[in-house]
C-alpha positions in Angstrom: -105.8 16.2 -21.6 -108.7 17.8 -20.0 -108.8 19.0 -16.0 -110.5 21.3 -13.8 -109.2 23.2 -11.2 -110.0 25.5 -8.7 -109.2 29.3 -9.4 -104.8 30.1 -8.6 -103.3 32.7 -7.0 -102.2 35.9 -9.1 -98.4 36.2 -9.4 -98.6 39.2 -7.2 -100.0 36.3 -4.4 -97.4 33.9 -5.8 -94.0 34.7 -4.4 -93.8 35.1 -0.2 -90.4 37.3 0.7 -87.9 36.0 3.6 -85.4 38.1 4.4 -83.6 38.2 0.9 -85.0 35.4 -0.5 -88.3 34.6 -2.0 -90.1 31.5 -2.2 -93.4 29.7 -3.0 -96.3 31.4 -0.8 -98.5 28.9 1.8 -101.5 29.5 -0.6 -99.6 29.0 -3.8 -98.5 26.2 -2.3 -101.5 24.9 -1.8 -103.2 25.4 -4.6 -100.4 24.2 -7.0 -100.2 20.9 -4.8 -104.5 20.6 -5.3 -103.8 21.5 -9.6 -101.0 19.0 -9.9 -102.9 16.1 -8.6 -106.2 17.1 -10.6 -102.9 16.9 -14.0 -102.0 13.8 -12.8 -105.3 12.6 -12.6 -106.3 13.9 -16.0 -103.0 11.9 -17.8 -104.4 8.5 -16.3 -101.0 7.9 -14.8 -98.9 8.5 -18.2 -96.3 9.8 -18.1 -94.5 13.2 -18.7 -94.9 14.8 -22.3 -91.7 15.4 -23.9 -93.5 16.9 -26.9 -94.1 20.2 -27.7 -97.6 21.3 -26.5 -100.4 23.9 -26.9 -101.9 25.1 -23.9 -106.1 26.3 -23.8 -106.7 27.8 -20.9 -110.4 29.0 -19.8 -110.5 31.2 -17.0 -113.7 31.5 -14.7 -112.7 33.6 -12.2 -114.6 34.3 -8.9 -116.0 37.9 -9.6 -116.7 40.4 -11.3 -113.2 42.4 -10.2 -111.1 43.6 -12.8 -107.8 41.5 -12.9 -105.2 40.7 -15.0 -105.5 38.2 -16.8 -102.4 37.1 -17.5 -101.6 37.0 -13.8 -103.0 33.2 -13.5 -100.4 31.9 -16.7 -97.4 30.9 -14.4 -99.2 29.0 -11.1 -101.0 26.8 -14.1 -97.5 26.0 -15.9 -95.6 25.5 -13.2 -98.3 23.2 -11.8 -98.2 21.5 -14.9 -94.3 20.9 -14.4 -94.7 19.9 -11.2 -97.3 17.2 -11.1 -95.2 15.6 -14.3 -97.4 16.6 -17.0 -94.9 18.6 -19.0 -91.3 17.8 -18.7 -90.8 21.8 -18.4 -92.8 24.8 -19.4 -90.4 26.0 -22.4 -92.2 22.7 -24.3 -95.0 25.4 -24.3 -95.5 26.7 -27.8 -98.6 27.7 -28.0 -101.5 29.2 -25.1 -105.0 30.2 -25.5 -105.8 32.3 -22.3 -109.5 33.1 -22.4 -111.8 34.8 -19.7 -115.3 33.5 -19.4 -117.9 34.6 -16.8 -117.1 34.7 -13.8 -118.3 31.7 -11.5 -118.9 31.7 -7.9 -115.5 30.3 -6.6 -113.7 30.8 -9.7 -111.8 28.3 -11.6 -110.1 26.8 -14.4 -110.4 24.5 -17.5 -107.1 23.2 -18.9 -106.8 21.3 -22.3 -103.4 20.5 -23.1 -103.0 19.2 -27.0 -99.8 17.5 -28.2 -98.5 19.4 -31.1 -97.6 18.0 -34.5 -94.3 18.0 -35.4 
């Protein structure tokens, strides 16, 4: 599977704080609603993997700002869970996080590769 989506929230954007609880921000909200349908999309309405996978990720982000770059890792899994691509994200056994150049914008290429048992 091969999709394209636009650049996440960091985790420190990730989590919003209520009182004592925490819970999914408005933007990462957003955003991981716009990633699952591009997942969906990319699967050609098959269903969820129950496989063990390897992840490639290639990150374009929007500028030339120094970030983290593992701060992008859990809005793509989880949006991978969520729009049914993976059953969950412990199926994940392998990941290739790359940065590229950065891209007006930003954003993301996922290739997701069923592993051989």
């Amino acid at each position: 599977m091969r999709a394209v989506v636009p650049w996440p929230p960091s985790v420190n954007h990730y989590w919003a704080a209520k009182g004592r609880g925490r819970y999914l921000s408005p933007r990462a909200r957003a955003w991981r609603d716009e990633a699952a349908w591009a997942f969906r999309q990319a699967r050609n309405g098959k269903g969820k993997i129950h496989q063990p996978v390897a992840v490639f990720i290639f990150a374009r982000p929007p500028d030339r700002r120094k970030r983290d770059l593992d701060n992008i890792l859990k809005a793509i899994l989880d949006a991978l869970v969520y729009g049914g691509v993976i059953k969950d994200d412990y199926q994940v056994e392998e990941i290739h996080l790359i940065r590229k150049p950065p891209e007006p914008g930003g954003r993301v290429e996922v290739y997701l590769e069923v592993m051989d048992p």
